[in-house]
C-alpha positions as CSV (number, residue, x, y, z in Angstrom):
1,X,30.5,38.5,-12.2
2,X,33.0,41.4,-12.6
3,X,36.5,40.8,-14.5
4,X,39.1,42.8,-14.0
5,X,41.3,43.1,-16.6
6,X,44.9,42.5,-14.6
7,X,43.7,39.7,-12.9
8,X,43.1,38.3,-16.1
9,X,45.8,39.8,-18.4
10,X,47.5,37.5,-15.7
11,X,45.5,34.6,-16.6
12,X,46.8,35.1,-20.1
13,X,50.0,35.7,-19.5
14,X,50.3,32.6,-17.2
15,X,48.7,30.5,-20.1
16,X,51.3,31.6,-22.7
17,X,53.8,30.4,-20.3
18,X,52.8,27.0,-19.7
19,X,51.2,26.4,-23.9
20,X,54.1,28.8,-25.7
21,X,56.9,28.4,-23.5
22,X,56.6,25.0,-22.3
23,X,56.6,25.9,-18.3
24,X,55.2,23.7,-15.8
25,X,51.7,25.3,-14.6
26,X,52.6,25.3,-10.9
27,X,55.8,27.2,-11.6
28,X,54.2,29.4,-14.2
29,X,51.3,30.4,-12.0
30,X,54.0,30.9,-9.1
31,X,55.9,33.2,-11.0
32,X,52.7,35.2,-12.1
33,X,51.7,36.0,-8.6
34,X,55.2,36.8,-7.3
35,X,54.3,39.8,-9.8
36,X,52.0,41.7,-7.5
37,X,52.0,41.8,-4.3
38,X,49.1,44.1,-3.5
39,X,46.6,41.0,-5.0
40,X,44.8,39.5,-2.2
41,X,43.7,36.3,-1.4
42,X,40.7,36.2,-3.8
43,X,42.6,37.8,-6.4
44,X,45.3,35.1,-6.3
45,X,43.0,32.2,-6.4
46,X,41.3,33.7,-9.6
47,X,44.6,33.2,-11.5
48,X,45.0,30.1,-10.2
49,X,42.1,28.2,-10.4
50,X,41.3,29.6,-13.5
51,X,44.7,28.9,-14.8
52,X,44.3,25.5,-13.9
53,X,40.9,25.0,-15.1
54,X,41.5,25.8,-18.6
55,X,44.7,23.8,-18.8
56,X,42.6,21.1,-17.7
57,X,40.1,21.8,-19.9
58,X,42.5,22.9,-23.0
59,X,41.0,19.9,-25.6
60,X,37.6,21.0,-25.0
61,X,38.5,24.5,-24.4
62,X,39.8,24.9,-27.9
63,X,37.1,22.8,-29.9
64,X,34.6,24.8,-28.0
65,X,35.9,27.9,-30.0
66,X,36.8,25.8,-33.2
67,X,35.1,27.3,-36.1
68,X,35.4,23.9,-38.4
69,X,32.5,22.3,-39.3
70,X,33.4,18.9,-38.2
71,X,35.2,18.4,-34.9
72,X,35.3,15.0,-35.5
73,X,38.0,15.6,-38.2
74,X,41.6,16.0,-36.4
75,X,43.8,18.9,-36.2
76,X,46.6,19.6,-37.6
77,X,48.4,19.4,-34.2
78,X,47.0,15.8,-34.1
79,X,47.4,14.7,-37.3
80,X,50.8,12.0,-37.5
81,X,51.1,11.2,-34.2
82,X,51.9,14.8,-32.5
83,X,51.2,14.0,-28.9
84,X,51.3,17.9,-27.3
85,X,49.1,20.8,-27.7
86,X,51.4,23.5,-27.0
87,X,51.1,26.4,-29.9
88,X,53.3,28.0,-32.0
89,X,55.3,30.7,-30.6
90,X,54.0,32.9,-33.1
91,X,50.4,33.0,-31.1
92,X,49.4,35.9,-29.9
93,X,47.2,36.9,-27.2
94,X,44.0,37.6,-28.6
95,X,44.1,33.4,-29.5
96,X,44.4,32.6,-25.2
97,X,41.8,35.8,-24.9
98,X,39.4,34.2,-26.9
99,X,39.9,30.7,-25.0
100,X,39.2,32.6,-21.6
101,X,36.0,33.9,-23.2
102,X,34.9,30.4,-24.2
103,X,35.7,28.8,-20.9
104,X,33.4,31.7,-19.1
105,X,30.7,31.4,-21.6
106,X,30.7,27.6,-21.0
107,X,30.6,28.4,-17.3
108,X,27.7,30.3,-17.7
109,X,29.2,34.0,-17.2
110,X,28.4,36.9,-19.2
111,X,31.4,38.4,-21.0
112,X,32.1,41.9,-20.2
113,X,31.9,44.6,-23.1
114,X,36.1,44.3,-24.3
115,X,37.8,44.7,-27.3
116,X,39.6,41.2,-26.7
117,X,35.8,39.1,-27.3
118,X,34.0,41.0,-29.7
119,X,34.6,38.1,-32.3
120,X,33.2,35.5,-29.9
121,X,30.6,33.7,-30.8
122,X,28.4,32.4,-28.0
123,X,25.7,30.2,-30.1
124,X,29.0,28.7,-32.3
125,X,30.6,27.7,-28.7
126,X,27.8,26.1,-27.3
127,X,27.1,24.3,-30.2
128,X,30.4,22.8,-30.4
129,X,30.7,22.0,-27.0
130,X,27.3,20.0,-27.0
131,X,28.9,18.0,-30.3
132,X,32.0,17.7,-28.3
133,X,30.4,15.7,-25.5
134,X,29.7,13.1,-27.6
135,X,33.1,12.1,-27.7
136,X,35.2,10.6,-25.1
137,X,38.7,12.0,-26.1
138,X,36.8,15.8,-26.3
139,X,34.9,15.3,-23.7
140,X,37.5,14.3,-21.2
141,X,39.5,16.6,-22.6
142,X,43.0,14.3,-23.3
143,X,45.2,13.3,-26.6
144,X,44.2,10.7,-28.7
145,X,47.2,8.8,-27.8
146,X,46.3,8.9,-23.8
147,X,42.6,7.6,-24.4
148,X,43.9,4.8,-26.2
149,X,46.6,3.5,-24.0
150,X,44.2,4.2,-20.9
151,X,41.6,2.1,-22.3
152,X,43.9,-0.1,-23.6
153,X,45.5,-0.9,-20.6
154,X,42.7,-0.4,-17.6
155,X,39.7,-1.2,-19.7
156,X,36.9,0.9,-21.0
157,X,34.9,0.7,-17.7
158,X,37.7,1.5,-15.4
159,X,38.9,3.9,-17.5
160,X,36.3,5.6,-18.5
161,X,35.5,5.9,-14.8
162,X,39.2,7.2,-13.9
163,X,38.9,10.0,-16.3
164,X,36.1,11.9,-14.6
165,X,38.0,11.4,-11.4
166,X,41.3,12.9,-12.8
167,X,39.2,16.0,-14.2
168,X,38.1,16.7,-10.8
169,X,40.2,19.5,-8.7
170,X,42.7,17.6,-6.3
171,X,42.1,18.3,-2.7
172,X,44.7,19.9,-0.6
173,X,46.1,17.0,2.6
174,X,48.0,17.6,5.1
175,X,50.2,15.4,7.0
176,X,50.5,15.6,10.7
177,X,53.6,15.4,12.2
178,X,53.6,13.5,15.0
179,X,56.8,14.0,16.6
180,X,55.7,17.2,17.4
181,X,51.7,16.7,17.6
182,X,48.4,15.0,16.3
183,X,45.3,14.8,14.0
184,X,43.0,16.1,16.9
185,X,45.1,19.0,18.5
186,X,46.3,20.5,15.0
187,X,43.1,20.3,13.7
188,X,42.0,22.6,16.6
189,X,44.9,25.0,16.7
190,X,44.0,25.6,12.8
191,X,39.9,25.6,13.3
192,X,41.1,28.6,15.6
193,X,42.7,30.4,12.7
194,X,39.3,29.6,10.7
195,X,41.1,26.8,8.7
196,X,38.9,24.4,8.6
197,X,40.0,20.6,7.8
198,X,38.5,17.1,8.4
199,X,40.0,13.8,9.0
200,X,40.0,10.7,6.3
201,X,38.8,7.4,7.3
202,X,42.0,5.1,7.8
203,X,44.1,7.9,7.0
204,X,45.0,8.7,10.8
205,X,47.7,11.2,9.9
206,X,45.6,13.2,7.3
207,X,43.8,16.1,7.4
208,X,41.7,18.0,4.7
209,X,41.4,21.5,4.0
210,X,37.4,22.6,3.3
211,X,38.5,25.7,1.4
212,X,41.5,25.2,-0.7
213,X,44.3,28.1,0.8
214,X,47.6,28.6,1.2
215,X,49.5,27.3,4.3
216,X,52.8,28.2,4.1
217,X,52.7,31.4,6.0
218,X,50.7,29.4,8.7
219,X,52.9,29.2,12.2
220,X,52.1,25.5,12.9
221,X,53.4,24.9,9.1
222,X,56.2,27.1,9.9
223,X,56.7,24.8,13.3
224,X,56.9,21.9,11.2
225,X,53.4,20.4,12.6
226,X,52.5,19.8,9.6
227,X,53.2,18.5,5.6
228,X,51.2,18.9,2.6
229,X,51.7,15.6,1.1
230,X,48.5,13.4,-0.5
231,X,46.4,10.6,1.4
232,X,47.4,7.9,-1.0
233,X,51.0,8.9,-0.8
234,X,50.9,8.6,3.3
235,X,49.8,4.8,2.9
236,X,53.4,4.3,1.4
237,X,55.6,4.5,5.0
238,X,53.1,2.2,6.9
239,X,53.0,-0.4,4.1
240,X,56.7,-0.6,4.3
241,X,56.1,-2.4,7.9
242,X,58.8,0.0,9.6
243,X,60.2,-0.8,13.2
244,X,62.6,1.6,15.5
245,X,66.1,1.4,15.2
246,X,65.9,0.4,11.3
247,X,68.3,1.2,8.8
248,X,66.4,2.4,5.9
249,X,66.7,3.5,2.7
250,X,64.3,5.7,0.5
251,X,66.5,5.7,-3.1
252,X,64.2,8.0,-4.7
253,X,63.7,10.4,-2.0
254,X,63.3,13.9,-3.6
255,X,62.0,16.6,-1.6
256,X,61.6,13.6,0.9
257,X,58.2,13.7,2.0
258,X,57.8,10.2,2.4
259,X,61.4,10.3,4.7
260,X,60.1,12.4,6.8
261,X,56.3,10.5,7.3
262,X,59.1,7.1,8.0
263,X,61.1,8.9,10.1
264,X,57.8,9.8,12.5
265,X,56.6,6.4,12.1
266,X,60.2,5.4,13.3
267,X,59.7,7.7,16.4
268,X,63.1,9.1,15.2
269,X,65.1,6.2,16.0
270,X,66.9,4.4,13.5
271,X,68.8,5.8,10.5
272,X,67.0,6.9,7.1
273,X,69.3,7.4,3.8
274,X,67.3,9.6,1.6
275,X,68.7,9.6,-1.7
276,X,68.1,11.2,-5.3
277,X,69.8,12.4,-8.6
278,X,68.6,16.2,-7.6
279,X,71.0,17.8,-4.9
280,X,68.6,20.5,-4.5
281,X,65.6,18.2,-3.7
282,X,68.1,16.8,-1.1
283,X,68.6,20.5,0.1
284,X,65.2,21.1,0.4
285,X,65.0,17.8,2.6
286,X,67.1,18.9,4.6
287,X,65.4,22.4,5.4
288,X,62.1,20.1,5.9
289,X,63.5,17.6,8.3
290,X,64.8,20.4,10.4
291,X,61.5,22.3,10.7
292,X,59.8,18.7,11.5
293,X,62.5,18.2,14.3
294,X,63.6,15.1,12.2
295,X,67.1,14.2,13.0
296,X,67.4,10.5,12.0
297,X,67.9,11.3,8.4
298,X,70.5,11.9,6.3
299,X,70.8,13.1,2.8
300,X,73.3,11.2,-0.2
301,X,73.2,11.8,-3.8
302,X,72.6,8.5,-5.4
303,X,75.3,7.1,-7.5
304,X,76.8,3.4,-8.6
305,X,79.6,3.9,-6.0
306,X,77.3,4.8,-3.4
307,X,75.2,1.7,-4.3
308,X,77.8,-0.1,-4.3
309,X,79.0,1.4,-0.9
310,X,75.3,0.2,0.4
311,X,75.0,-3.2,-0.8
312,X,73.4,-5.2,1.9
313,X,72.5,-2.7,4.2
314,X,69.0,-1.6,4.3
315,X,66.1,-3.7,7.0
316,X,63.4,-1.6,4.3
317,X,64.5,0.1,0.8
318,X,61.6,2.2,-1.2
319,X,61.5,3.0,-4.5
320,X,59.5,5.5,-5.7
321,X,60.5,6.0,-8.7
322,X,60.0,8.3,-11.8
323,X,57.0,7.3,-14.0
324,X,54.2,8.9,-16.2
325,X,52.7,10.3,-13.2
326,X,48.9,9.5,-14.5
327,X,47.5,9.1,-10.8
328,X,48.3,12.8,-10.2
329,X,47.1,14.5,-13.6
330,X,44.5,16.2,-11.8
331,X,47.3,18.1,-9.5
332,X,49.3,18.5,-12.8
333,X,46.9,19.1,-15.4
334,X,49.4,20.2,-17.9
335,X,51.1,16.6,-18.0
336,X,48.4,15.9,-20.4
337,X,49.9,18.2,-22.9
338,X,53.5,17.8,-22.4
339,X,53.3,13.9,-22.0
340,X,53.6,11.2,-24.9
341,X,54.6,7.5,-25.5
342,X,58.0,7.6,-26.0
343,X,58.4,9.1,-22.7
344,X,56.5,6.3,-21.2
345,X,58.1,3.6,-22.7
346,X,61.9,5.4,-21.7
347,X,60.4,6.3,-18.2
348,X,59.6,1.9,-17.9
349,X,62.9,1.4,-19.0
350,X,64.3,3.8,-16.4
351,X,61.9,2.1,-14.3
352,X,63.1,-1.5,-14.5
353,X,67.0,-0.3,-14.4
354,X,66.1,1.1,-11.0
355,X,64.5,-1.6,-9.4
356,X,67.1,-4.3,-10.9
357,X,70.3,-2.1,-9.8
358,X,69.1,-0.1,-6.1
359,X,67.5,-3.6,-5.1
360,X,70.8,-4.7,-4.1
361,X,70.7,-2.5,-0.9
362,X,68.5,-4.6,0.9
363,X,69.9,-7.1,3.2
364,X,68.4,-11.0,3.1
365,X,65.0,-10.6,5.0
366,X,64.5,-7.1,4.4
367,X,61.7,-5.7,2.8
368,X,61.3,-3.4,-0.4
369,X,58.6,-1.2,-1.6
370,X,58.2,-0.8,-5.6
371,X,55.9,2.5,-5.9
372,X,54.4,4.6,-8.3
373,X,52.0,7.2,-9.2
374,X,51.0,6.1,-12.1
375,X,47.9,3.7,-13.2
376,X,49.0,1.8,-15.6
377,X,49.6,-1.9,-15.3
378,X,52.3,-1.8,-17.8
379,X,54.4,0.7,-14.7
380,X,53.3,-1.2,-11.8
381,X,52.2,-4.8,-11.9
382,X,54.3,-5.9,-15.0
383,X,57.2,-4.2,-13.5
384,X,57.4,-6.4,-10.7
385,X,56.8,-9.5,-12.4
386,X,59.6,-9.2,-14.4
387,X,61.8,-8.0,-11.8
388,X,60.6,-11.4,-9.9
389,X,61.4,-13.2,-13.3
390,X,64.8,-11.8,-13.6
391,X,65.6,-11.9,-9.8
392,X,64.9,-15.5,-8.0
393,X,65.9,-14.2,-4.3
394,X,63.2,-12.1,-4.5
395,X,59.6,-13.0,-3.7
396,X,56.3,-10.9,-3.9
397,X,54.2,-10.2,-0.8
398,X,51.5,-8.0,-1.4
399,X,50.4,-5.3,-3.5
400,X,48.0,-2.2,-3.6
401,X,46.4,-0.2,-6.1
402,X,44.8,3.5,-5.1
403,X,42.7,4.8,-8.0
404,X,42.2,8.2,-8.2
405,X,38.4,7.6,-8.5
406,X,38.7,6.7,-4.7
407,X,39.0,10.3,-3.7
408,X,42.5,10.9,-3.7
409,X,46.4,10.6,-6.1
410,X,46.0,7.4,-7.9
411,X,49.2,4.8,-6.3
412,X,50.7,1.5,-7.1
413,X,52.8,0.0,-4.2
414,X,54.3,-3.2,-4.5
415,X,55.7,-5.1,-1.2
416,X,58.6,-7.6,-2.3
417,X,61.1,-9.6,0.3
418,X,64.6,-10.6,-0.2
419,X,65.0,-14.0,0.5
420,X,68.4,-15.2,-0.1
């Protein structure tokens, strides 16, 4: 394999953004290709997926190139609790250099003659990595603090089992849009284009891609044909039992993916309230449900006066709301890193102030949807049964659990009916 030193001068510079600077990967790798445009296709999915890789592989990655003698001894950036691995801002380049060198010499791939890897030490990283195996929290490449609660909470079987899974490369789903066509005739206008994509089991609205690429310049996306949006996040709208002419609300819309799936379900008749926190999530809605030729939703920054202004309004209210986001590490590999238990334990408080205060939109006899993408009991299951405790004229109904060993975005979803 030949490198070419831009494409991964890039590489570098994208990892110093996400490790130094604290940027999110998908932004910092966005930012990184807006830099040239004369890269093509291949070039661009170099930076990416390499990018990507090594964030997911950081842990390993940098025990791999440790020169202690014991990797079973911590760090210094683990030692008392520190739950991120970004470095200093005094690191320079030759440290992420020497990390791209070890991640291509565990890959197999011959380093090229540079000045940036003449320290490397092939026989030293191999070694470690083979000692590294032995070791869940190495191999698996994750904090001490995340192997621990995971197991903790899931099990050493299930979670041992939902690690691999989240390591793996998240596939790329699309979402048909069937106000304007379906599964079968996109799938052939975009086999034309030599985007090839195959259909999911159960998932009748889902498509595939074969060869991860970008879609956005694509005129059916353009058309509004289409939405990238993950299997196990389209089994949300169905599970919420949705009829025509409904009023519903989704209270923790965002960019309002899931709106937009209801609203087709709905056959755009009825009334959607999408609301968030986030104006410009609600802007971006907006721009979305015009391209899908959605018109039965409307946008509303949530607030206690527009709760209040809703109380007893809504046939079906969903709640997806903010949480660890564990089912989806393997699209946001850089969570790992950034992540720790205080933020979990504020994001479950956050978590049952939602669900007690937004549930009062729901009319007697509607029905409410408690989501998350997270994993852990302790966000999903627990959550509702104290919600239940707390609120009598509630009752459970059903639940589901999607873990990401499955295939797809680990998912809780929790069905619960007002009743008086």
């Amino acid at each position: 394999m030949k490198f070419h030193k831009p494409l991964v001068q890039a590489v570098i510079q994208t990892l110093q953004s996400i490790f130094v600077d604290g940027a999110y990967a998908d932004k910092a790798v966005e930012q990184v290709l807006k830099q040239n445009s004369r890269w093509g296709s291949r070039d661009r999915r170099f930076i990416a997926e390499t990018t990507y890789e090594m964030v997911r592989w950081w842990r390993y990655l940098t025990l791999a190139l440790s020169t202690s003698s014991d990797l079973r001894s911590p760090s210094p950036k683990e030692k008392g609790g520190c739950n991120n691995f970004l470095v200093g801002e005094g690191t320079d380049s030759a440290h992420f250099y020497h990390l791209f060198a070890t991640h291509q010499v565990l890959k197999g791939i011959d380093l090229p003659d540079w000045q940036e890897f003449k320290e490397i030490d092939k026989d030293q990283i191999l070694k470690n990595a083979t000692e590294a195996k032995q070791i869940r929290k190495y191999r698996e490449s994750i904090p001490d603090w995340l192997d621990e609660l995971g197991s903790r909470e899931l099990g050493e079987a299930i979670w041992e089992q939902e690690l691999g899974a989240l390591n793996k490369e998240a596939q790329v789903v699309l979402r048909v849009n069937t106000l304007k066509t379906n599964a079968v005739q996109l799938q052939k206008l975009l086999n034309e284009q030599s985007i090839e994509t195959f259909p999911v089991g159960d998932y009748v609205d889902a498509l595939v891609l074969v060869k991860r690429q970008n879609l956005q310049n694509v005129n059916e996306y353009k058309q509004g044909l289409f939405e990238i949006q993950d299997a196990s996040s389209q089994l949300i709208a169905p599970f919420l039992e949705l009829k025509e002419n409904m009023v519903v609300i989704d209270a923790c819309a965002g960019a309002g993916g899931k709106s937009l799936h209801m609203a087709a379900m709905m056959q755009n008749k009825g009334k959607i309230i999408s609301m968030d926190v986030e104006k410009r999530k609600l802007i971006e809605l907006k721009k979305r449900a015009e391209r899908g030729g959605v018109n039965i939703v409307k946008t509303q920054i949530i607030n206690l006066a527009n709760i209040q202004g809703l109380k007893n309004t809504a046939d079906r209210l969903l709640l997806d709301v903010p949480c660890s986001g564990l089912g989806v590490i393997r699209r946001n590999p850089d969570a790992k890193w950034k992540l720790n238990l205080n933020f979990i334990n504020e994001v479950k408080k956050t978590q049952q102030e939602i669900i007690g205060n937004y549930s009062q939109m729901l009319k007697v006899g509607g029905i409410m949807v408690y989501a998350t993408c997270s994993i852990l009991p302790s966000e999903n299951q627990d959550q509702v049964k104290t919600f239940l405790e707390n609120n009598k004229n509630f009752e459970f109904i059903e639940d589901r659990k999607v873990l990401p060993s499955e295939g797809f975005d680990g998912f809780y979803m929790a069905k619960i009916k007002r009743v008086n």
